[in-house]
C-alpha positions, 0 to 999 in steps of 0.5 A: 500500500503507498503513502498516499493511500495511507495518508488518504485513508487517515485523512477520511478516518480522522474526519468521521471519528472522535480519535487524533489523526496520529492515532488513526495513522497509527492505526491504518498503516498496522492494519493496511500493511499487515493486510498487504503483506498477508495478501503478498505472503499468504497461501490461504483463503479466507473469510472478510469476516476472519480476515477481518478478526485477524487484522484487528488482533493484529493491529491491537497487539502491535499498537496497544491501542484499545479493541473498540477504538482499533475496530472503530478506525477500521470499520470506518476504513472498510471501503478499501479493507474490502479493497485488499481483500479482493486483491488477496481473493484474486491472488489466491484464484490465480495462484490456483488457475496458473499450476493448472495452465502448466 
């Protein structure tokens, strides 16, 4: 994820939360990096619902910011989660058609 997505992401969060943009910085570059190397590294598929979880405790553990505040700034963030978990979805659906074409 580049830094003007990061940036524009905070940027959208801050404005729609009570939280301080460093926080919700804080907050969306752990997530979205997170989510990025996963879709980068991962072999599974997985749920928007697990995928989800999995990102928040991820993000709680690395930031120690609060749970309600993390799924907060992330829900807030959905539009593009639910971006990069369609990259991950497509990653996993080509890396299962390209052994196929061999």
């Amino acid at each position: 994820m580049k830094e003007h997505e990061i940036q524009r992401i905070t940027q959208y969060v801050t404005a729609r939360t009570s939280y301080d943009r460093d926080a919700v910085e804080d907050i969306v570059r752990t997530g979205m990096q997170e989510l990025a190397s996963l879709a980068q590294t991962s072999t599974q598929t997985f749920d928007h619902h697990h995928l989800l979880e999995y990102i928040c405790q991820w993000t709680i553990r690395r930031t120690k910011h609060p749970e309600p505040m993390i799924r907060e700034v992330l829900e807030c963030s959905g539009r593009w989660l639910d971006a990069l978990c369609r990259t991950i979805d497509q990653k996993d659906s080509e890396g299962v058609r390209q052994p196929d074409q061999n």
